[in-house]
C-alpha positions in Angstrom: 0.0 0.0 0.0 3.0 2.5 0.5 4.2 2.1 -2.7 0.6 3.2 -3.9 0.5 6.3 -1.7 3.9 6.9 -2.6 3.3 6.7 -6.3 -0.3 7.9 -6.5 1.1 11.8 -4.4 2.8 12.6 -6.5 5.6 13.0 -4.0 8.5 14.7 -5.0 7.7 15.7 -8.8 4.7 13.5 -10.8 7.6 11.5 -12.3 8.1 9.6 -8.6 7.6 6.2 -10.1 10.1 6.8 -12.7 13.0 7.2 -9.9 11.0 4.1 -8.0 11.9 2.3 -11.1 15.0 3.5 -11.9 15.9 2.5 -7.6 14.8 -0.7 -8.3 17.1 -0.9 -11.2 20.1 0.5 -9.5 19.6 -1.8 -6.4 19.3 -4.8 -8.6 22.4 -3.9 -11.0 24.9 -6.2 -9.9 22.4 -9.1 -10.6 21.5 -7.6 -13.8 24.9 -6.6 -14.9 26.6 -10.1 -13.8 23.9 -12.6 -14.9 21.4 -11.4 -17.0 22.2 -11.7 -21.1 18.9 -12.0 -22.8 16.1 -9.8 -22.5 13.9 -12.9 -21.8 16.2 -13.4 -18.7 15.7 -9.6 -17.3 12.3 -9.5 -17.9 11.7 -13.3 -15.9 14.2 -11.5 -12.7 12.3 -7.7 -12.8 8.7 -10.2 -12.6 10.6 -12.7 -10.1 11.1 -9.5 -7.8 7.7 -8.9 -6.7 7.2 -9.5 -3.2 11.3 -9.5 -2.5 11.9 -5.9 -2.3 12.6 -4.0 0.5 9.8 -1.1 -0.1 11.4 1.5 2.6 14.9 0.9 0.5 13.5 1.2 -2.6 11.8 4.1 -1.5 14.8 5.9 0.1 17.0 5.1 -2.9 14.4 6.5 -5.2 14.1 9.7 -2.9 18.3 10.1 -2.9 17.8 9.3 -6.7 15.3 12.1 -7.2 17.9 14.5 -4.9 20.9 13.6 -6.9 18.9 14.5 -10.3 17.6 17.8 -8.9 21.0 19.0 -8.1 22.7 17.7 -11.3 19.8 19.9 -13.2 20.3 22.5 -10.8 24.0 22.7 -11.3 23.7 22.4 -14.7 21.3 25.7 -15.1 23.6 27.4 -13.2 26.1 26.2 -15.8 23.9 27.9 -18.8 23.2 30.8 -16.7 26.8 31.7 -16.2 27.7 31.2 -19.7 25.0 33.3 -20.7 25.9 35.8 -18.5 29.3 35.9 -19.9 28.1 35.8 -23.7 26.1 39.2 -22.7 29.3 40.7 -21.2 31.3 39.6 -24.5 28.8 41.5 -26.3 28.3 44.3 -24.7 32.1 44.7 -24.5 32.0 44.0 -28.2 29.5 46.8 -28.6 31.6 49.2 -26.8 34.8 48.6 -28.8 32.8 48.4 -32.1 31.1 52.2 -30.8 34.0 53.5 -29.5 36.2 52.5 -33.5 33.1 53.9 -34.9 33.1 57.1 -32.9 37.1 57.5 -33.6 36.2 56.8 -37.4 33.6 59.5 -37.5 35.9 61.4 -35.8 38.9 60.8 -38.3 36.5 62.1 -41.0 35.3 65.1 -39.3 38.6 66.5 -38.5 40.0 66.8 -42.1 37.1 68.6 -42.7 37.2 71.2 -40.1 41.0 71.2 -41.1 40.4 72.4 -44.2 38.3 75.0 -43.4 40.5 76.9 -41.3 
């Protein structure tokens, strides 16, 4: 019944049972990894573990899981955020050397005028 509740919340993010499944996956990946070649194989062992789990490990592992994803996104944002951040200061830096040639340009052409006036 926990697993229900568990799934059914919403706990977490909507996507809970996806991390309850990848938890049983990682707990299970020695036996999966060592002895398991055909998908005929897996799919008998994943039906086979009904009833054999521990549901308060598989739950904590999924939680951990789900903690371990958050911060990888999270880190990752922060990642995009400071490389976005510094693509707006290469621009605007860009902008001020391209204004400040153009300026010195304009300024070039002005002065020969004024030059010949006097």
């Amino acid at each position: 019944m926990a697993l229900w509740e568990a799934l059914w919340s919403e706990w977490l993010t909507p996507h809970f049972d996806l991390f309850v499944a990848l938890s049983i996956l990682d707990l299970s990946r020695d036996q999966i990894t060592g002895n398991l070649e055909t998908f005929d194989e897996l799919l008998k062992f994943v039906n086979d573990l009904s009833g054999h789990l521990s549901l308060t490990r598989v739950l904590k592992n999924a939680e951990i899981l789900f903690y371990q994803f958050e911060n990888k996104i999270t880190l990752v944002e922060c990642e995009a955020e400071k490389e976005n951040a510094k693509k707006v200061q290469e621009q605007e830096c860009d902008d001020v050397i391209h204004n400040a040639l153009m300026n010195g340009k304009r300024k070039e052409k002005a002065e020969p005028e004024s030059a010949l006036r006097n």
